[in-house]
N, C-alpha and C positions, 0 to 999 in steps of 0.2 A: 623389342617393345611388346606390351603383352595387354592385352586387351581382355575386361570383366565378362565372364560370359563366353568365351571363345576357349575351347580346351584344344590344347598345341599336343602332338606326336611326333619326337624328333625321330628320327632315319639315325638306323647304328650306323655310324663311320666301317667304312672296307676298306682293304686297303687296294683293292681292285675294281671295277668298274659296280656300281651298285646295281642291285636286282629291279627288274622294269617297274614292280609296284612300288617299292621306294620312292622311285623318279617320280610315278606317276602322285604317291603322298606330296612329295616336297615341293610341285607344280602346285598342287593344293593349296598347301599351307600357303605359298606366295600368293598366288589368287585370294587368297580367303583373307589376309591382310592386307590385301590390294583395295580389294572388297571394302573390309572395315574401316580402312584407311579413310575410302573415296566417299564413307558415309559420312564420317566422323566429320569431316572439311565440310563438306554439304549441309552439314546440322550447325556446323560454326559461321558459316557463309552467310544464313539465312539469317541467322539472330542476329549478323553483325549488319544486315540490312533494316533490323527494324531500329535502329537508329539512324534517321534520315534528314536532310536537307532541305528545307521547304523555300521558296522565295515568291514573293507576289509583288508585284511591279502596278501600281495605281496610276498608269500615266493615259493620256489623251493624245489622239494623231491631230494635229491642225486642221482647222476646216477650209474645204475647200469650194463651197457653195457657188462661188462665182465664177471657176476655171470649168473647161472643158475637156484640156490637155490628158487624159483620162492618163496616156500612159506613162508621162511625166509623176502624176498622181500616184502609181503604182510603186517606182521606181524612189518617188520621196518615201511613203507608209514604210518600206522595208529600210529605209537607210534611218528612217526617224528610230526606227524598233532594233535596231540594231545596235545601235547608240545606248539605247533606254536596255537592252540586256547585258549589255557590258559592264553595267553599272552593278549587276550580281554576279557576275561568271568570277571573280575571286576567290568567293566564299566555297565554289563548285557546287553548288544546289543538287542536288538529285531530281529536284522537281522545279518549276519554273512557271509562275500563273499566271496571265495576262489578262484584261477585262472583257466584259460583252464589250462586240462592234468594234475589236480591238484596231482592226482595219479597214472600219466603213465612215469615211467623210459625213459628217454629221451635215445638214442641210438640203441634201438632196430629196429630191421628190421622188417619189418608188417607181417611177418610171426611170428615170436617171440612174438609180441605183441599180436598176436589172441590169441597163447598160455597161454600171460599173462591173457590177460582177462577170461578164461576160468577156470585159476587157483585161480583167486582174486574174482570169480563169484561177491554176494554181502556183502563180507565179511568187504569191505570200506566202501561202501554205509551203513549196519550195523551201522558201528562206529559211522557213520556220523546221523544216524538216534538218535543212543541213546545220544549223546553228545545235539542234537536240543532239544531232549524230556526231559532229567534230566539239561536243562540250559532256556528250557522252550522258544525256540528261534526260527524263520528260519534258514535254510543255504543252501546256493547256492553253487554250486560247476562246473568245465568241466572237461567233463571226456571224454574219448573214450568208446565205446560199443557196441554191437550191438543188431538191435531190433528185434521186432517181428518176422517181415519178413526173418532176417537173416542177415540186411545191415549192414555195417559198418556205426559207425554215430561219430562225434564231438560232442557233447553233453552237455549241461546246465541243470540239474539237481535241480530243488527247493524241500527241505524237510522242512514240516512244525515243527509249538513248537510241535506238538506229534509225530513226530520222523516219520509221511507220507507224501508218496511224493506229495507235489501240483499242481506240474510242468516239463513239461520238454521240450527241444526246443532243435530240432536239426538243426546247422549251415547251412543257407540259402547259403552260399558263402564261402565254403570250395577254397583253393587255388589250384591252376593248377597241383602243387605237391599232395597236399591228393587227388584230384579227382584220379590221375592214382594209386596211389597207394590202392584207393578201398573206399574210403571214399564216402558214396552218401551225395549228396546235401539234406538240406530239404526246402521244399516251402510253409510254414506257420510262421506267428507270433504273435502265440498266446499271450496274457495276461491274467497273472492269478490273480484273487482275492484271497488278502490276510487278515487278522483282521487290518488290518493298512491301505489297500489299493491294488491300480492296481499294478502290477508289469509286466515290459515286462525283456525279457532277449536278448544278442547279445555274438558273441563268435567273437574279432580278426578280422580276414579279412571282415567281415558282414560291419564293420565301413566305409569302402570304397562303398557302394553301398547306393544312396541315396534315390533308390526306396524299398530299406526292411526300410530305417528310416523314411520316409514318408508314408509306410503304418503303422508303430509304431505310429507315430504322429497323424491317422486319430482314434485311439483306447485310447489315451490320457490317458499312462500310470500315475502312481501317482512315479514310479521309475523307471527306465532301469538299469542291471545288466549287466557291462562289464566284461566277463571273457577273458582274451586275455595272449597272450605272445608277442606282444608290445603295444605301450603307444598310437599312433595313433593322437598324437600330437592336434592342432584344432579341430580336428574331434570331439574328447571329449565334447567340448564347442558349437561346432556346434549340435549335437545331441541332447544335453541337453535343447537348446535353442529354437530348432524345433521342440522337444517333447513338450516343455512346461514341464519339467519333472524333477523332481533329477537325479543326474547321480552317479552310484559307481561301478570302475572301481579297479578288483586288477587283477593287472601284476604280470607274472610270474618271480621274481625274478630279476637277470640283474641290478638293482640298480637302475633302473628304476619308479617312483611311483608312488604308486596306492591312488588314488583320492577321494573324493566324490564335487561332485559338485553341484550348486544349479542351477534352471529353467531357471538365467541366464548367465550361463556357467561358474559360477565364483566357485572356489577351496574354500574350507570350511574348509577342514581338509584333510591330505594328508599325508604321511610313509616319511621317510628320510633316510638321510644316514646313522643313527645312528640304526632305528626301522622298521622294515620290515612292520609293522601295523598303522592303526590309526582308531579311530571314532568319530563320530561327532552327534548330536543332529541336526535332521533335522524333520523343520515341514513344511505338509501337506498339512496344512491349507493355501494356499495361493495360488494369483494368479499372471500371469504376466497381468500387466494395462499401455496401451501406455500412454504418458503422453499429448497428442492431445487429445483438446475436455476436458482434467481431471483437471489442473490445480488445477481450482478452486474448483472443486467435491472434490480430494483429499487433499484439505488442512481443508474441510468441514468436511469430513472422519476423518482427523488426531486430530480436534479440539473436535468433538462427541466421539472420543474413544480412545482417545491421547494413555498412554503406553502398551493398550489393541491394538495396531496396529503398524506396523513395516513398512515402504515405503522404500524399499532400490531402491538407482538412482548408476548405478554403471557412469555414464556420456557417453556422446559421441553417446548414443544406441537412447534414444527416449523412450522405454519401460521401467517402474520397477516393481520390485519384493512386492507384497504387502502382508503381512503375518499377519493373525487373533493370538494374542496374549491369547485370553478369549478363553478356552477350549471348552464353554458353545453357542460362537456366531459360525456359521462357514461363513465363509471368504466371499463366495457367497451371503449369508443376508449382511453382511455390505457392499459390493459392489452395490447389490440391492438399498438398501437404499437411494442410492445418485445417485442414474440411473448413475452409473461406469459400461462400458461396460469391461470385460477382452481381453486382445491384441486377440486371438484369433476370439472373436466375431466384433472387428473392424475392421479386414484385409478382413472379410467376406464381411461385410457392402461396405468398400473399392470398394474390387471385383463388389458389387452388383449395387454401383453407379456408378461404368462405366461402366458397362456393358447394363445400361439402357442408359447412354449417347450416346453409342455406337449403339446401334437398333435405336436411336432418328436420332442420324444423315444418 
């Protein structure tokens, strides 16, 4: 096999023991296609990851307001969740998203509840870890907890497929209720690298503040994780669309549904009244590309790589969704290709040319 770019030297056959540099060539050559080889898989590997598995699971643990039995309590929340992720593990998700509080009995008093956590130490987070590792998955989760320091925190939690944690993110915009009742705010948002990609997280009330989504948007996650106890309506759409990003949101029960959404804010796949779950095949590979300036670049795009390329125009917007089908090209080379700027780098340009009209005059 022969590789673009890579010039081969073969070794003259002897008919007696070859000369040491020879040897020392043909060790080469092997290494150097060993080499190429183990790139080539590596570059196939990746792209075949950015088509990924998503699943959000909208369910509620039962309340327990009036029991005590704490460790009974523990021992149901993991057999209830375990049950509720069976109901996706067919599909084999790559990612797997549960709600805020996904394992805190609603009812209790914050004093109650420290107790609970103290009794539940990590004996759910456990479950949650070996369920990721023997399903060979992510899973997202909110929880309450506290950290280091001793704070109380809202909490978003990533464990990766070997059952460690990759992530955690405590709620920038706790509500006026958790703040007094001892909840501290956090003032980071991070994103974490995952084998698939960026991943940001938001918990609930975070949805309302538009400077934690704008600092999300400047870090250009490849997903944002809604863990909430409600739906937050536009905002969903709005988020996803500002991110540039996927969106998967599961709501905490309520009948309420939990979503997955694409870069431009449109519903993919989504729970109903019938199934508290759903998931979706979402890929990666793609960008949003305004359609100013593109016209005719993407119909040159769609002509050069026809069912290897996807242009979705949902109308009315200006921008569409353009999604690399060939596991092999990534999205960014075929946009290259046709000098196709992504929406992102044209709002820049935008900015850039009035802002020099603006000093001119």
């Amino acid at each position: 096999m022969s590789y673009p770019g890579i010039k081969y030297r073969t070794a003259a056959r002897t008919c007696g023991p070859q000369p040491q540099n020879s040897l020392n060539l043909t060790q080469t050559m092997k290494k150097t296609a060993f080499i190429v080889c183990l790139a080539l898989f590596c570059v196939t590997h990746v792209f075949a990851e950015k088509q990924i598995k998503v699943s959000t699971i909208g369910a509620a643990i039962p309340g327990y307001s009036n029991r005590t039995d704490m460790e009974n309590i523990v021992k149901e929340i993991i057999g209830f969740w375990d049950q509720q992720i069976k109901q996706v593990l067919p599909d084999q998700p790559d990612l797997i998203l549960l709600p805020e509080f996904f394992d805190m009995p609603s009812g209790f008093s914050t004093r109650v509840q420290e107790e609970f956590i103290k009794i539940r130490g990590s004996k759910i987070q456990d479950f949650i870890a070996a369920t990721a590792t023997q399903n060979k998955c992510y899973i997202a989760f909110g929880t309450l907890l506290t950290d280091e320091a001793g704070n109380l925190r809202n909490a978003a939690v990533l464990v990766d497929r070997k059952g460690k944690q990759a992530g955690i993110y405590y709620k920038n915009f706790p509500t006026i209720g958790e703040i007094e009742s001892g909840i501290v705010s956090g003032t980071e948002s991070p994103v974490f690298e995952c084998d698939f990609g960026r991943v940001g997280m938001a918990i609930c009330f975070d949805l309302n503040f538009e400077e934690l989504r704008d600092s999300f948007a400047e870090k250009k996650p490849d997903v944002l994780l809604f863990m909430s106890m409600y739906h937050g309506g536009h905002m969903q759409k709005n988020w996803a669309y500002a991110c540039r990003s996927y969106f998967v949101g599961a709501i905490s029960g309520r009948g309420t549904p939990s979503e997955v959404r694409d870069p431009l804010g449109e519903v993919v796949a989504s729970t109903s009244n019938y199934n508290n779950y759903a998931t979706a095949t979402i890929n990666l590979n793609s960008r949003l590309v305004h359609l100013g300036y593109n016209f005719e670049k993407l119909s040159l795009l769609k002509a050069r790589y026809g069912s290897n390329v996807h242009i979705k125009d949902p109308g009315c917007l200006g921008p569409v969704l353009v999604t690399g089908l060939d596991e092999k090209i990534p999205i960014d080379r075929m946009l290259k290709e046709f000098e196709i700027e992504n929406m992102h780098d044209y709002y820049n340009r935008s900015r850039a040319v009035r802002a020099k009209q603006l000093k001119i005059q």
